[in-house]
Backbone as a chain_set.jsonl record, in Angstrom:
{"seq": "XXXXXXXXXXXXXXXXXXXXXXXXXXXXXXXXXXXXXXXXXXXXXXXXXXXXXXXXXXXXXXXXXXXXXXXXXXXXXXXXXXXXXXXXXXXXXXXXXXXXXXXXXXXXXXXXXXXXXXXXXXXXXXXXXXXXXXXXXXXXXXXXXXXXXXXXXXXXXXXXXXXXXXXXXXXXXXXXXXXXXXXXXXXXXXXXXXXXXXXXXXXXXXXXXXXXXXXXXXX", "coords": {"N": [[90.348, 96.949, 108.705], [88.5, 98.541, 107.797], [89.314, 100.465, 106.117], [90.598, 101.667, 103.11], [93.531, 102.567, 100.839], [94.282, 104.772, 98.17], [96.536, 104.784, 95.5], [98.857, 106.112, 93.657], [98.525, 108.574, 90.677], [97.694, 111.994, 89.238], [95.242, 111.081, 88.597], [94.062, 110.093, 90.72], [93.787, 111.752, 92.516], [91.539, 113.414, 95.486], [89.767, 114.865, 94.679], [88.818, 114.798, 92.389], [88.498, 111.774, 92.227], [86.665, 109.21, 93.565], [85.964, 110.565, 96.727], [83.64, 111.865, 96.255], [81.378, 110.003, 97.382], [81.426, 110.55, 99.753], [79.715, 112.793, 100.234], [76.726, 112.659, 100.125], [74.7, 114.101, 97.947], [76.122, 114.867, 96.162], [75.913, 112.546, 94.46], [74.453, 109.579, 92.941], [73.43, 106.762, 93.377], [71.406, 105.527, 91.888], [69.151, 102.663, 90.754], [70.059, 100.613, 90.205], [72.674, 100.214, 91.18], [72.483, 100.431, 93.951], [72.735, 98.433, 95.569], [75.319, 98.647, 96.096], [75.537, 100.754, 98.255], [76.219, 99.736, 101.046], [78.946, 99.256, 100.723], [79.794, 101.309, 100.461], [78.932, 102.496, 103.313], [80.634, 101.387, 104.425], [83.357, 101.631, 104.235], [83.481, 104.167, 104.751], [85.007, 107.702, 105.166], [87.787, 106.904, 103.944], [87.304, 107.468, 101.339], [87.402, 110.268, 101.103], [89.825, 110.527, 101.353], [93.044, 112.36, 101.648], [95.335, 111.032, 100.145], [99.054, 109.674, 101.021], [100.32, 108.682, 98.843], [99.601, 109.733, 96.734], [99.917, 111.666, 93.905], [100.269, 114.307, 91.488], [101.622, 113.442, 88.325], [103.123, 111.395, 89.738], [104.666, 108.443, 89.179], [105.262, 104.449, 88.468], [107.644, 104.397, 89.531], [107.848, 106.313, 91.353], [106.439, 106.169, 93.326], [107.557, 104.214, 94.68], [110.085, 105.365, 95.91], [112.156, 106.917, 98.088], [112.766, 109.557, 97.796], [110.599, 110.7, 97.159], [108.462, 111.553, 98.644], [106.446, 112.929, 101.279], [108.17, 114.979, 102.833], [107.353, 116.483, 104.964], [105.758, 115.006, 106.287], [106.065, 112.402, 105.898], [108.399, 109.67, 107.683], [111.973, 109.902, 107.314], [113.798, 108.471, 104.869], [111.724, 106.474, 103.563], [109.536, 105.666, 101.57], [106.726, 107.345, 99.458], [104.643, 105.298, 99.03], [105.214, 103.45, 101.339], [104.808, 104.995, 103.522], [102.076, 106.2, 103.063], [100.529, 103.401, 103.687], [101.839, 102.612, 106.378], [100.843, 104.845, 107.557], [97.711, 105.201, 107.201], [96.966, 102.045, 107.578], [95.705, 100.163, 106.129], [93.386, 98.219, 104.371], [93.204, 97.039, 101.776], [94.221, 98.001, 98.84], [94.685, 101.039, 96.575], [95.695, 100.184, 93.619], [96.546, 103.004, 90.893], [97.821, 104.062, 87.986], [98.722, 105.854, 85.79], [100.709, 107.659, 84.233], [103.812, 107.883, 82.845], [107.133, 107.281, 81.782], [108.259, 107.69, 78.351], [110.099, 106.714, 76.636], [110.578, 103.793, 78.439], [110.287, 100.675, 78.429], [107.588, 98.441, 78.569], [108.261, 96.18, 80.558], [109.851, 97.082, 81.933], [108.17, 98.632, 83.768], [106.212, 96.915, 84.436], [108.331, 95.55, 86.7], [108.907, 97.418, 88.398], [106.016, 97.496, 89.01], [106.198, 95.325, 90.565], [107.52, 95.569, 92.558], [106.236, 96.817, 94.03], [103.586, 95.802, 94.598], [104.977, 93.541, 96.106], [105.301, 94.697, 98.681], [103.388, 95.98, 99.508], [101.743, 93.763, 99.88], [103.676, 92.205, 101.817], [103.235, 93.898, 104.621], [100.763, 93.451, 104.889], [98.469, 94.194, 103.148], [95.758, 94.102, 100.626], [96.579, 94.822, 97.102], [94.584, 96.446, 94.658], [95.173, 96.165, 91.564], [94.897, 98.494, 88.348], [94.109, 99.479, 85.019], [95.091, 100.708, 82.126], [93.932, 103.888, 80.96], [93.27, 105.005, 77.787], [94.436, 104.213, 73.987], [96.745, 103.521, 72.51], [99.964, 101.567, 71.196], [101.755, 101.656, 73.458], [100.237, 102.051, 75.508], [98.754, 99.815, 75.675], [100.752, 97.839, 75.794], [101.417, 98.254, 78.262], [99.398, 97.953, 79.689], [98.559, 95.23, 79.308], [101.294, 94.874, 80.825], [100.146, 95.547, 83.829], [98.194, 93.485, 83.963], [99.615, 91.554, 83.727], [101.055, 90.979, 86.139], [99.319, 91.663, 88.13], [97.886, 88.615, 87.556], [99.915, 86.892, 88.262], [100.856, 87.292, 91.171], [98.211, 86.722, 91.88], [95.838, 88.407, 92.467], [93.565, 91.091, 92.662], [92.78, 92.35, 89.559], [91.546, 95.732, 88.536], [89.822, 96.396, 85.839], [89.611, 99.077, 83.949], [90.168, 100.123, 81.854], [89.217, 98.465, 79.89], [85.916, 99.102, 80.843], [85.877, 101.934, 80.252], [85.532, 101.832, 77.046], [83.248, 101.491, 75.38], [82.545, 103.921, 75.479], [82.073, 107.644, 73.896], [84.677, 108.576, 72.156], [86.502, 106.461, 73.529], [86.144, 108.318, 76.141], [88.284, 109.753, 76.741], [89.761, 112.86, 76.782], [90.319, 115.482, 74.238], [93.297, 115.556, 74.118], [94.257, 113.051, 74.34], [95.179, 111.802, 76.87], [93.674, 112.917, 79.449], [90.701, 112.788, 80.933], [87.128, 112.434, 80.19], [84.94, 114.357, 81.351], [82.042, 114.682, 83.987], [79.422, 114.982, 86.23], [78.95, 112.704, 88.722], [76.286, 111.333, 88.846], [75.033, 107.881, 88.484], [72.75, 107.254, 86.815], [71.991, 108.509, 85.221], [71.491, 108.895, 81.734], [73.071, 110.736, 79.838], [75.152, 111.865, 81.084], [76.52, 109.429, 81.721], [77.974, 109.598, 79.612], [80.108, 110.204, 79.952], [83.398, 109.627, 80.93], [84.359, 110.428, 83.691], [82.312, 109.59, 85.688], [82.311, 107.073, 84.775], [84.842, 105.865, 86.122], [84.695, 106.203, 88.471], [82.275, 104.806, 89.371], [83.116, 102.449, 88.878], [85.188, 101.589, 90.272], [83.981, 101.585, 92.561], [82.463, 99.39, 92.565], [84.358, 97.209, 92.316], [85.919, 97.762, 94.962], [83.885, 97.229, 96.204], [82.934, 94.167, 95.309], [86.001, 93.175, 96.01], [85.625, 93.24, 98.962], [83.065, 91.808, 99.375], [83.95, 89.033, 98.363], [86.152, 89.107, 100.594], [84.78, 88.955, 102.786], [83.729, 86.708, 102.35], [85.218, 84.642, 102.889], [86.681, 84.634, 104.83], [87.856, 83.039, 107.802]], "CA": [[89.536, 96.416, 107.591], [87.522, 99.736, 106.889], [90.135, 101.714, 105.382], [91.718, 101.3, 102.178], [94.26, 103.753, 99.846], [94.386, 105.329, 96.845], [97.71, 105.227, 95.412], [98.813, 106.75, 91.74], [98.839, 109.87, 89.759], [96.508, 113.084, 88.754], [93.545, 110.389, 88.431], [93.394, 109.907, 91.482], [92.786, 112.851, 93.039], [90.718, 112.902, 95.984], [88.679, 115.822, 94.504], [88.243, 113.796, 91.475], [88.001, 110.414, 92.491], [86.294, 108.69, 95.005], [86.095, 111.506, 97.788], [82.459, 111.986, 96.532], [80.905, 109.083, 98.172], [81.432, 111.248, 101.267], [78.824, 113.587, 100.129], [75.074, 111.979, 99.286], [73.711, 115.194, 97.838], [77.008, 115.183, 94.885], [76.534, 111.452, 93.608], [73.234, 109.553, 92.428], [73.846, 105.421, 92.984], [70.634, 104.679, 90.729], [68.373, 101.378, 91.166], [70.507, 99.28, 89.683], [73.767, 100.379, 91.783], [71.985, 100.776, 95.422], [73.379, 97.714, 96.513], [76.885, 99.627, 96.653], [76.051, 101.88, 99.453], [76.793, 99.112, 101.977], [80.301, 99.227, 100.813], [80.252, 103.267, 100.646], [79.15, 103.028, 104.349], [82.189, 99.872, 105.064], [85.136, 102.142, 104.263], [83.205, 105.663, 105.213], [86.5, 108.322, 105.848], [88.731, 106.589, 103.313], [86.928, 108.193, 100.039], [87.647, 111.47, 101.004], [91.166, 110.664, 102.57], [94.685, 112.863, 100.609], [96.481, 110.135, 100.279], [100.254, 110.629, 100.92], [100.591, 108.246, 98.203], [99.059, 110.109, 95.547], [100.259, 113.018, 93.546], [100.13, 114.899, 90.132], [103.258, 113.102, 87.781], [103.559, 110.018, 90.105], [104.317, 107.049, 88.341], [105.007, 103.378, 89.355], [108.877, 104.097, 90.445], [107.928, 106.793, 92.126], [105.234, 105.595, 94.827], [108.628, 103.539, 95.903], [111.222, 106.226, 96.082], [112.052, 107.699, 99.087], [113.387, 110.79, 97.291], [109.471, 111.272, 96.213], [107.366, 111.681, 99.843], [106.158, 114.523, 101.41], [109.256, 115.059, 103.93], [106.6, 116.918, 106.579], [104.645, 113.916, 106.642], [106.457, 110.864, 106.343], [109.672, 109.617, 108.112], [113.365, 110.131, 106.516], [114.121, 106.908, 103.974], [110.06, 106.204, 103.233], [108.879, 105.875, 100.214], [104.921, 107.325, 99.586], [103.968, 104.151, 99.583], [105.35, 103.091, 102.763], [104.09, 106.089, 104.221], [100.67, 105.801, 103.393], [100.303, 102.141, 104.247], [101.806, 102.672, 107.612], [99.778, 106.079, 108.335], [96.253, 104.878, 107.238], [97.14, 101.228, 107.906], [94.551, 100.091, 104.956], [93.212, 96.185, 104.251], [93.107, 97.248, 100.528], [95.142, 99.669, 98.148], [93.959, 100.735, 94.601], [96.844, 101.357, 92.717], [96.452, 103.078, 89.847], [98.782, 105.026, 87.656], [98.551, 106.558, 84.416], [102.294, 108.43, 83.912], [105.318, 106.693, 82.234], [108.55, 107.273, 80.805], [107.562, 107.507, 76.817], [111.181, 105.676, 76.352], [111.066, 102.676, 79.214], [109.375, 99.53, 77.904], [106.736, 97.982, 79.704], [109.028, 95.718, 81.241], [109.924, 98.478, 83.58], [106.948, 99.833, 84.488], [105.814, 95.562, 85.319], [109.386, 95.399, 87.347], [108.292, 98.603, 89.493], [104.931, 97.84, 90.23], [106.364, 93.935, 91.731], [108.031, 95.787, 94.032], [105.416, 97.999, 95.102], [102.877, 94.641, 95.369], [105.277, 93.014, 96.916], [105.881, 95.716, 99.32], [101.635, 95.896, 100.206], [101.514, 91.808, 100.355], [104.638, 92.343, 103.305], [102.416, 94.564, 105.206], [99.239, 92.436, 105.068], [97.536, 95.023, 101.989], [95.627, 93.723, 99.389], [96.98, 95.338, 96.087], [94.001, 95.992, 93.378], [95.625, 97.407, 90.049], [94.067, 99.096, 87.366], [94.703, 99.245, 83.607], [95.182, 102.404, 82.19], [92.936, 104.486, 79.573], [93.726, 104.78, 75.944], [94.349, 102.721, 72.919], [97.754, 103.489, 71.73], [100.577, 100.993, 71.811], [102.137, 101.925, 74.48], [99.31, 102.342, 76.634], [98.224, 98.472, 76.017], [101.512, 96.783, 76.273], [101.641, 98.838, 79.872], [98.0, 97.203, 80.497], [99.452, 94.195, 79.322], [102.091, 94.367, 82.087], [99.872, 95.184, 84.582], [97.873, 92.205, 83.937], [100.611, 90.19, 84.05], [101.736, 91.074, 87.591], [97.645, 90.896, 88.664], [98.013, 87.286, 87.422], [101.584, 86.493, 88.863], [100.308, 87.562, 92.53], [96.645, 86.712, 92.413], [95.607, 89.601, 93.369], [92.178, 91.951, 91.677], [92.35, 93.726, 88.053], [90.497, 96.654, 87.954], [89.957, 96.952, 83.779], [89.325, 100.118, 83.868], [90.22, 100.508, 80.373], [87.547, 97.696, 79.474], [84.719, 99.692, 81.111], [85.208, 103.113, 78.974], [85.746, 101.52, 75.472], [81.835, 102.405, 74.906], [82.249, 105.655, 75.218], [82.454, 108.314, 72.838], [86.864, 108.869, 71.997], [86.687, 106.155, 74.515], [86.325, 107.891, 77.581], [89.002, 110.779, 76.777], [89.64, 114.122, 75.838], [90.608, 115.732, 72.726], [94.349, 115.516, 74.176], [94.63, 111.436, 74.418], [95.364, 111.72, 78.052], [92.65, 113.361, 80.786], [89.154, 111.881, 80.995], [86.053, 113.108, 79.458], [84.222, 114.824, 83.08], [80.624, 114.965, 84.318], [79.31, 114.768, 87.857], [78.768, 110.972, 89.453], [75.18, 110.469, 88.818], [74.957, 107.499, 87.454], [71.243, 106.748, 86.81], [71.522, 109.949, 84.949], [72.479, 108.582, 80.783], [74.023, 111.532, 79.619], [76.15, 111.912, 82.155], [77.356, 108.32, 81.744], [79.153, 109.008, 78.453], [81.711, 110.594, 80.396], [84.628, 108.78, 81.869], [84.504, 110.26, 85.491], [81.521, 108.539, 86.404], [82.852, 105.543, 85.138], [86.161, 105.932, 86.591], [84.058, 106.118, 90.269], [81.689, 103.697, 89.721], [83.683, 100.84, 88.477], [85.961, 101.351, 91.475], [83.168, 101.505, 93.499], [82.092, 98.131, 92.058], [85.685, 96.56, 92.518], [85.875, 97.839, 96.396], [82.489, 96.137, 97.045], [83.414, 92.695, 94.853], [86.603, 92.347, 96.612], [84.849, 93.159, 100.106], [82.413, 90.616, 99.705], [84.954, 88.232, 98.912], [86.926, 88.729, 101.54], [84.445, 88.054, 103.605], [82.909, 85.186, 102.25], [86.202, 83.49, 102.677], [87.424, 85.191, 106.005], [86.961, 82.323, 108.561]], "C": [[88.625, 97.447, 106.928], [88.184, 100.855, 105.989], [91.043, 100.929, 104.159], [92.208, 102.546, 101.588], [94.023, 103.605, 98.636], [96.205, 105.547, 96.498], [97.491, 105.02, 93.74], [98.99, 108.471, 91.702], [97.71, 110.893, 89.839], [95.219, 112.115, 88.991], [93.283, 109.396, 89.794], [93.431, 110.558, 93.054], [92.093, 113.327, 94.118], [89.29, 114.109, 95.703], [87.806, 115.889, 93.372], [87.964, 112.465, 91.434], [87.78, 109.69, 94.138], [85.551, 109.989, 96.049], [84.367, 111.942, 97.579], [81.319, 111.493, 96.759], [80.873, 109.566, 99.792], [80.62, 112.543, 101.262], [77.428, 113.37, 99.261], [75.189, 112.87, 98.607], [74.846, 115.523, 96.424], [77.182, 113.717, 93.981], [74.459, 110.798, 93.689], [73.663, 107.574, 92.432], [72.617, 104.579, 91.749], [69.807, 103.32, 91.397], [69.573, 100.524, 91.203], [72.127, 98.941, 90.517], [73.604, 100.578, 93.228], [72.303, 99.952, 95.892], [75.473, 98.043, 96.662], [76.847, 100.25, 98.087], [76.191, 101.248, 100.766], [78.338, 99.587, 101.751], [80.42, 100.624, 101.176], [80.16, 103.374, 102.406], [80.347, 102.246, 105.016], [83.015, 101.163, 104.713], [84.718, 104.159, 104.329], [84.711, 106.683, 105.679], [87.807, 108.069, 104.81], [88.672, 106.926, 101.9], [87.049, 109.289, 100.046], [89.148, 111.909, 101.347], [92.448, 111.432, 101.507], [95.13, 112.17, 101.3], [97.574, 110.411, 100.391], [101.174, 109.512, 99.942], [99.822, 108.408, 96.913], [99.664, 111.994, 95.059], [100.642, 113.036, 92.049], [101.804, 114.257, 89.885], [103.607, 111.881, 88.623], [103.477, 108.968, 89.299], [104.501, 105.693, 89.307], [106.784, 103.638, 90.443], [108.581, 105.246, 91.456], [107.264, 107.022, 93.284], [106.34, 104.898, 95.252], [109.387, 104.221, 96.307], [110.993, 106.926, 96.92], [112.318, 109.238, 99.03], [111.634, 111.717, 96.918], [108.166, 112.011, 97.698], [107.412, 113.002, 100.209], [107.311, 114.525, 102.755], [108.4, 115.978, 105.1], [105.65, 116.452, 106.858], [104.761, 112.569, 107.178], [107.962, 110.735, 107.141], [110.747, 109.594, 106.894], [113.277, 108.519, 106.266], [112.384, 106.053, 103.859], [109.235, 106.419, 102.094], [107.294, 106.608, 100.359], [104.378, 106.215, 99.841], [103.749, 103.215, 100.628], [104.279, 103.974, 103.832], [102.584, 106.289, 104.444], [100.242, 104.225, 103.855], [100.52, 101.971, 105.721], [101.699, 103.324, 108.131], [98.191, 105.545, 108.485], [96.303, 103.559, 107.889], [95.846, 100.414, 107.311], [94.315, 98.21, 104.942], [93.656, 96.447, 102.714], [94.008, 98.618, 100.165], [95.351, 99.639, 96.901], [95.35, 101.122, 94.004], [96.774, 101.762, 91.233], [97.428, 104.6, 89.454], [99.047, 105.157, 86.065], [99.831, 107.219, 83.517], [103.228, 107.263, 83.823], [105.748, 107.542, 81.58], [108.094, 107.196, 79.429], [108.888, 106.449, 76.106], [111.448, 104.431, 77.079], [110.099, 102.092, 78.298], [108.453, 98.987, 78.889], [107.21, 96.795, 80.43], [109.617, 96.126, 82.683], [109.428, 98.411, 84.567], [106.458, 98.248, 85.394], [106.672, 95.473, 86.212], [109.143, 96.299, 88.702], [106.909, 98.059, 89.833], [104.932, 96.345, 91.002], [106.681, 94.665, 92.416], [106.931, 96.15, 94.801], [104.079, 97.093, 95.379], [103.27, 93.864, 96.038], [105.375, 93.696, 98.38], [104.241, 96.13, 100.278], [101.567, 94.738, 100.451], [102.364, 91.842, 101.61], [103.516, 92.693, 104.428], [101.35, 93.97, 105.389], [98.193, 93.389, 104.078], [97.295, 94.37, 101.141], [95.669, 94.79, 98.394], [96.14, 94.554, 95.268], [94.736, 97.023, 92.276], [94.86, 97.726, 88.896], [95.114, 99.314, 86.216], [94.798, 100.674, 83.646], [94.377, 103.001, 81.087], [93.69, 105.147, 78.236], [94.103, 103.463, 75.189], [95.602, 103.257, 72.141], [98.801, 102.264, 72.093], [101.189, 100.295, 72.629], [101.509, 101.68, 75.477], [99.102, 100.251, 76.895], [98.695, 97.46, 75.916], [101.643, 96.825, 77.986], [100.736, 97.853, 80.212], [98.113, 95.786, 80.379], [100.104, 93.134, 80.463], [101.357, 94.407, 83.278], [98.72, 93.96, 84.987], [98.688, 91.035, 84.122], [100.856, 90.021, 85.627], [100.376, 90.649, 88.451], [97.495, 89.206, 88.841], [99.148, 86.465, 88.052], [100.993, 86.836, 90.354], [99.006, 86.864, 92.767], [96.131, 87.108, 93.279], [94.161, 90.217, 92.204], [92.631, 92.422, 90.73], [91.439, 94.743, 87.919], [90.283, 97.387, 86.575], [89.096, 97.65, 83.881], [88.943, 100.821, 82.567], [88.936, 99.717, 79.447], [86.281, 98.603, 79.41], [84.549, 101.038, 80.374], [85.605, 102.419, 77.453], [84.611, 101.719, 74.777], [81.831, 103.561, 74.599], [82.702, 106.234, 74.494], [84.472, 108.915, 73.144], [87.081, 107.532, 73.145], [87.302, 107.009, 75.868], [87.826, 109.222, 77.731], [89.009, 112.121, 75.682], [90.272, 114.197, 74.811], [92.234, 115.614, 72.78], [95.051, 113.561, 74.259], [94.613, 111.291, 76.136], [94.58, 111.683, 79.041], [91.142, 112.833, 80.156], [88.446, 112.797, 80.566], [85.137, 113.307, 81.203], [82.586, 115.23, 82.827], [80.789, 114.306, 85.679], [78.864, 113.133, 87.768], [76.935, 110.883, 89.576], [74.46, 109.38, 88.122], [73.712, 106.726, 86.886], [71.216, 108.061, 85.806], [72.412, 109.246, 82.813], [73.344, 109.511, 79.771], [75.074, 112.155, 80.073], [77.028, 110.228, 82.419], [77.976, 108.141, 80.309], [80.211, 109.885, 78.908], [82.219, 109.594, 80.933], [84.687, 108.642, 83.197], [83.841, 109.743, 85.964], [81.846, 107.288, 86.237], [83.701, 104.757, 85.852], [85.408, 105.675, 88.235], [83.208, 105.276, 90.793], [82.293, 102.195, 89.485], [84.568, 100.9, 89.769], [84.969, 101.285, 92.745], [83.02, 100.22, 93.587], [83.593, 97.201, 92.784], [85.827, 96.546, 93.915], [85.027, 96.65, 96.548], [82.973, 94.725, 96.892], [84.823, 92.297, 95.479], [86.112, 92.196, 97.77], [84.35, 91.915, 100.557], [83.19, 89.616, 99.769], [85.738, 87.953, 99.573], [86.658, 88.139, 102.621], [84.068, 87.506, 103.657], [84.047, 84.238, 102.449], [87.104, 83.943, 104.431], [86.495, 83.822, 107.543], [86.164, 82.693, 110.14]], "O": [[88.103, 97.318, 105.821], [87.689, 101.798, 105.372], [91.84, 99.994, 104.232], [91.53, 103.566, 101.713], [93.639, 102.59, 98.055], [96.951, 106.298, 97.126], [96.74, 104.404, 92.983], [99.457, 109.273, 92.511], [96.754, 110.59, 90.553], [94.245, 112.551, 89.603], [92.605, 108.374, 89.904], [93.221, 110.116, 94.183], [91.663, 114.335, 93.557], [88.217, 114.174, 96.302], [86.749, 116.487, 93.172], [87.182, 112.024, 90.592], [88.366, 109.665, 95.22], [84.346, 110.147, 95.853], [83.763, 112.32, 98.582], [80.278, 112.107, 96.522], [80.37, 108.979, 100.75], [80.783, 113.348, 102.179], [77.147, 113.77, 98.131], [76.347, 112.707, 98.224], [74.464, 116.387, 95.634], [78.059, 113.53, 93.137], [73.524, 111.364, 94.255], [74.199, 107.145, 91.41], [72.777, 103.573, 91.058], [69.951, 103.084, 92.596], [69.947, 99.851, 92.164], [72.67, 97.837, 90.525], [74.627, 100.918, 93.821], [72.379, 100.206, 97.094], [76.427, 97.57, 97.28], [77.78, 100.282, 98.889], [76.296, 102.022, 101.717], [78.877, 100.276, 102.617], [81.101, 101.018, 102.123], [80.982, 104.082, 102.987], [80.872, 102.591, 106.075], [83.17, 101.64, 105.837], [85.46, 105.099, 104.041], [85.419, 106.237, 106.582], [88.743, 108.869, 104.806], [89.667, 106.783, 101.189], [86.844, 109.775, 98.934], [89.605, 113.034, 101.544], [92.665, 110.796, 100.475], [95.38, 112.231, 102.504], [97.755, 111.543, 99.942], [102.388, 109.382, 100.097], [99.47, 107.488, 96.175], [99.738, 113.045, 95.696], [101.179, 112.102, 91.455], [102.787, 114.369, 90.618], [104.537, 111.239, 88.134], [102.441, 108.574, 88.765], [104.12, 105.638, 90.477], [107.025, 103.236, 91.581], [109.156, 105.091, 92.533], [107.483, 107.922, 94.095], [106.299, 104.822, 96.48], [109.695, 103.847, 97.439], [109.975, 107.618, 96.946], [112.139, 110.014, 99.969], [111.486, 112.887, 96.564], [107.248, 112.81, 97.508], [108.074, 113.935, 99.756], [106.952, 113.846, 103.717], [108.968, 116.104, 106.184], [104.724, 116.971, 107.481], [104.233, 111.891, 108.059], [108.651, 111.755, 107.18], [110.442, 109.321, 105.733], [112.892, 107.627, 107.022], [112.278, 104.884, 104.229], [108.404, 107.299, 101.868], [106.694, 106.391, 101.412], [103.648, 106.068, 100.821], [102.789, 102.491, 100.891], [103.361, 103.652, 104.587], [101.984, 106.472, 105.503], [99.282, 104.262, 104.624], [99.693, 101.351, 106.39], [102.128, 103.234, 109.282], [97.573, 105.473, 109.547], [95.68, 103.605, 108.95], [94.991, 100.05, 108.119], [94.995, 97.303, 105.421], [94.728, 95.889, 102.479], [94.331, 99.652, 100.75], [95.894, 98.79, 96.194], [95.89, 102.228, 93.991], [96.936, 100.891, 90.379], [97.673, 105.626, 90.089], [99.65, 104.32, 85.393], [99.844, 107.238, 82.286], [103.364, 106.196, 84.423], [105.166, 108.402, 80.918], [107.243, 106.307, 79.383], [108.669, 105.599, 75.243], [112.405, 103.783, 76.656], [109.305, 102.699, 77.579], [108.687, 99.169, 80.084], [106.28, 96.306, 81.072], [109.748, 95.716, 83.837], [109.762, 98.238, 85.74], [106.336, 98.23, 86.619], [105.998, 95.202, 87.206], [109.202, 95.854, 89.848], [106.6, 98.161, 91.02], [104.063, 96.044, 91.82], [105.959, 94.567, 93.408], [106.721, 95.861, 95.979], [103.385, 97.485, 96.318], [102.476, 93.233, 96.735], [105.571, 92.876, 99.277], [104.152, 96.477, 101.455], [101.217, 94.572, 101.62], [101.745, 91.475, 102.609], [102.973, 91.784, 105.056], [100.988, 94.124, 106.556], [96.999, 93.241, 104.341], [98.237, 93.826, 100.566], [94.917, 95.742, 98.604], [96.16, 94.697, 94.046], [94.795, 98.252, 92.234], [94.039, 96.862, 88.589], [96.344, 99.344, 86.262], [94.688, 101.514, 84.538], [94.249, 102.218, 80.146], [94.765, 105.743, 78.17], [94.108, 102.273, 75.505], [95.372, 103.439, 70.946], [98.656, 101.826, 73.234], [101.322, 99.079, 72.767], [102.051, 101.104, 76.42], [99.267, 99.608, 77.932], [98.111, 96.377, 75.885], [101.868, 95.893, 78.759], [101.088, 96.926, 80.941], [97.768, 95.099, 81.34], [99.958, 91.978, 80.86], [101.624, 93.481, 84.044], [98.47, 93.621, 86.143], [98.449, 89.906, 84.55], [100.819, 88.925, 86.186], [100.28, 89.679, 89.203], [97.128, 88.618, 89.858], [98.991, 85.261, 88.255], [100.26, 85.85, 90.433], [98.77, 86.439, 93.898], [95.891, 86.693, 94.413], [93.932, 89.71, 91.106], [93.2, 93.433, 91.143], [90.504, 94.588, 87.132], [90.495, 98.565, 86.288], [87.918, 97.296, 83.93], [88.051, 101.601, 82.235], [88.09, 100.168, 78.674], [85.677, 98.872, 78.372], [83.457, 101.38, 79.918], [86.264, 103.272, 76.858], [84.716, 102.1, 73.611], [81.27, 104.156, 73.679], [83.78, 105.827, 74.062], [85.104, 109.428, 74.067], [88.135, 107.724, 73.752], [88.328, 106.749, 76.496], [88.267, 109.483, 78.85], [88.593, 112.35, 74.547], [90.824, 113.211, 74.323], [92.755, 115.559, 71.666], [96.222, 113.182, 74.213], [93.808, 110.455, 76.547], [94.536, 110.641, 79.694], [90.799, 112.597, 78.997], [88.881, 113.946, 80.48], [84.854, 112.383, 81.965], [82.063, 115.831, 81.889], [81.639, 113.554, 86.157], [78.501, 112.564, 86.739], [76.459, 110.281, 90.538], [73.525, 109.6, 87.352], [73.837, 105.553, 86.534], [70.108, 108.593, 85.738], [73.632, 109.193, 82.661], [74.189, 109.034, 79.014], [75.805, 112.914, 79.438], [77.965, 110.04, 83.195], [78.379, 107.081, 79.83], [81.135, 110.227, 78.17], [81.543, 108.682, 81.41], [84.896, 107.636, 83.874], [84.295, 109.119, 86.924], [81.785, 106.43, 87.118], [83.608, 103.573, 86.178], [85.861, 104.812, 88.986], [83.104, 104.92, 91.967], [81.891, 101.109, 89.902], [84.502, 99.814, 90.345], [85.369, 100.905, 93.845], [83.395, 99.7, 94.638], [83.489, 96.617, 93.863], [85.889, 95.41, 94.387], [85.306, 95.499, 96.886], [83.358, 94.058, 97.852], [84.988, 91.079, 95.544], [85.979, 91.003, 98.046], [84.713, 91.175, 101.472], [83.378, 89.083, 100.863], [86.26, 86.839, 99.536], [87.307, 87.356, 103.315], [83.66, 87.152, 104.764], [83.857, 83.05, 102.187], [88.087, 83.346, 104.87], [85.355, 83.732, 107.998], [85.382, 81.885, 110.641]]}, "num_chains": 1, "name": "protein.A"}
């Protein structure tokens, strides 16, 4: 119950996301966010953890594909996602994933990530998913789909994409793609028109809010 994963792409990192909840002295929770650091000390070890279900260019088919794992980590025929679920052995598992095909439809990309919630629900993992950042098209038929599948399971949304739409380009760089960066203090307001703090505190937020609920309902 104290460990959950990170699974996804570039954004999530463990040297960009999360992982600095495992060092007071690089993050700033603020007044208004100090009732977080219960949760930061509940899953202590699992914010700093390299996932073996995370890596630069992963998308949703390829957290299932056994063709995609680290072969001096996981067993032969094991997807990443297997692999990390039955290494860490997690209650929770964020999935978030940013990379797609520019030609599949979001039909796809919803088709791939049932498997891969069905595939954490087997196991006994709760699967939270996250939207994805930008405002093209593409991007918010994807967010679309993964709302749909959130709703089809009843399982968490982490609208990710919701929480930077304030921010200046919303929340990305001058390329459409990578996040607008500043350090995690977020009591600090010039440092909260970047993305990365948002990107760390809203998942922070999401950990805690399912937490509590789990155990307000855990008999």
């Amino acid at each position: 119950p104290h460990h959950f994963s990170k699974i996804g792409d570039c954004q999530n990192v463990e040297s960009y996301f999360l992982a600095v909840f495992e060092t007071p002295e690089e993050y700033s929770l603020g007044e208004d966010n100090a009732y977080l650091s219960e949760t930061i000390d509940y899953y202590k070890g699992s914010f700093s953890r390299d996932s073996l279900a995370v890596k630069g260019g992963f998308n949703v088919a390829a957290i299932i594909s056994p063709l995609r794992a680290d072969p001096e980590k996981c067993p032969k025929n094991t997807s990443p996602l297997d692999c990390e679920l039955e290494t860490w052995n997690p209650s929770i598992a964020l999935i978030s994933l940013e990379e797609w095909w520019e030609d599949r439809p979001a039909e796809d990309y919803a088709n791939y990530m049932r498997i891969a919630v069905d595939d954490a629900i087997s196991k006994g993992v709760l699967p939270i998913l996250a939207t994805r950042a930008g405002n093209t098209p593409k991007v918010m038929a994807l967010n679309a789909a993964i709302a749909q599948v959130a709703y089809e399971n009843d399982i968490p949304l982490w609208n990710f994409w919701l929480a930077i739409q304030p921010l200046p380009s919303h929340g990305l760089s001058p390329d459409g793609f990578h996040l607008t960066f500043a350090r995690n203090f977020f009591d600090d307001p010039l440092r909260m028109q970047s993305a990365w703090p948002w990107r760390n505190l809203t998942a922070l937020q999401t950990l805690h809010a399912v937490r509590v609920g789990l155990e307000s309902t855990t008999p």
